[in-house]
N, C-alpha and C positions, 0 to 999 in steps of 0.2 A: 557673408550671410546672404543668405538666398528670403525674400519675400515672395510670399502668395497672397496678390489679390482675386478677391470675388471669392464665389463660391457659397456655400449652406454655414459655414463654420464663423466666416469674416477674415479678417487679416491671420495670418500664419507665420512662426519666423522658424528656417533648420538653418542646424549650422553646417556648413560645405568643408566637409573635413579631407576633402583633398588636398591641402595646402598643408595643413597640419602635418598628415605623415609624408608630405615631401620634406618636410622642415628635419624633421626626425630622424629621415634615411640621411639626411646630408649629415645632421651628429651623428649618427651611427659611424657612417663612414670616416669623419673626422677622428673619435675617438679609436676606430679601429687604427688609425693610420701614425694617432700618436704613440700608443703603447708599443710598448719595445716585443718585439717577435719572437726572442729567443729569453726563458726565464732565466735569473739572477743569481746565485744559489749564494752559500757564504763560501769564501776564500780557505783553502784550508792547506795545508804542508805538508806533503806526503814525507816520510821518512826515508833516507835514501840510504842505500849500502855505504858501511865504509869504504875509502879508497885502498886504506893499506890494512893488512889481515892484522887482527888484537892477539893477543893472546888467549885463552880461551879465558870461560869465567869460572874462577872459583868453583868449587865441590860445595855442592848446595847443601849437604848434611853435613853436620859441626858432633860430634859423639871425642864425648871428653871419658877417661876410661882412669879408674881410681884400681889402681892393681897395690897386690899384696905387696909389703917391702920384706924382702926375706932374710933381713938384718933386723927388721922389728922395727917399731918407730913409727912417725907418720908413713903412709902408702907413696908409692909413684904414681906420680900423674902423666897421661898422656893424653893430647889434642891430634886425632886426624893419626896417629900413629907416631906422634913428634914430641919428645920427652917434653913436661913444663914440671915446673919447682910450683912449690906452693904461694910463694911472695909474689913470684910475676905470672899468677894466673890469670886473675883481675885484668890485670895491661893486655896481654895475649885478646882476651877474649872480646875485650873493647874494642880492639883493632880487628878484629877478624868481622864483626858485628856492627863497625861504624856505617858502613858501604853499605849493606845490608838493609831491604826493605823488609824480610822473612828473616823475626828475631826465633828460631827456635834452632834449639840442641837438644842431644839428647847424653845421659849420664848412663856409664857403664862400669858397675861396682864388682867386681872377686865377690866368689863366696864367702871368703874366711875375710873379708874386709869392714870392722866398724862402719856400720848405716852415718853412725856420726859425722864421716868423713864425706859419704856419699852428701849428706846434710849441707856439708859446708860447700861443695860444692855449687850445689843447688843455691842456696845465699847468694854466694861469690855471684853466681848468671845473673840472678833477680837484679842485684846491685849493681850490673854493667848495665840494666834494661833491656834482658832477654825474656822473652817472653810469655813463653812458654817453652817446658821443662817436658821431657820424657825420658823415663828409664827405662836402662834395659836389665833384664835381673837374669841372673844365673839359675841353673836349674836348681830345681828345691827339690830336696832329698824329701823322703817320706820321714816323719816325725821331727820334721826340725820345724 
């Protein structure tokens, strides 16, 4: 602190702020020299190629096809092109859809084939936890 005697005024007190921002620039320069210089970011895992080729993946569309039986009776079923029975639909379809993040199929019924059947398919999927259902419909005649 700096005093002035004499004068018109009397005693006077300033305060000598040179000291002050030398004190300052020394923290400055302290904290500059403790932070780290390059920032931190989080740790993260890149995915890397496999080493040895997979097999490819599965055919991403599932179309299950309810065709006419031309002996009469319940219809043939077929998965992907690959005959199934009606008892081991269920199983089939479970397996095909365990792996599977993308529960959808789609159902492809004959003309001349009971919806009924096409119905029960549709169940069957529901019942595996499939999750969405699309069909494909045959052309429709005028007046049917």
């Amino acid at each position: 602190m700096a005093i002035v005697l004499g004068g018109k005024g009397g005693p006077t007190s300033d305060i000598n702020v040179t000291p002050l921002i030398d004190v300052l620039l020394v923290l400055l320069i302290i904290f500059m020299v403790i932070t780290p210089r390059t920032p931190k970011g989080l740790d993260a895992l890149v995915p890397q190629p496999p080493k040895e080729k997979q097999a490819p993946p599965p055919e991403r569309t599932i179309v299950v096809q309810v065709l006419e039986n031309p002996a009469g009776g319940k219809p043939n079923l077929k998965i992907n092109q690959d005959p199934v029975t009606w008892d081991n639909l269920g199983d089939m379809l479970n397996n095909i859809f365990k792996t599977r993040a993308e529960r959808v199929m789609f159902v492809k019924g004959d003309k001349n084939v009971d919806f009924q059947y096409v119905a029960d398919v549709i169940d069957t999927a529901h019942g595996v936890g499939v999750d969405k259902v699309g069909l494909i419909t045959a052309k429709i005649e005028a007046g049917q």
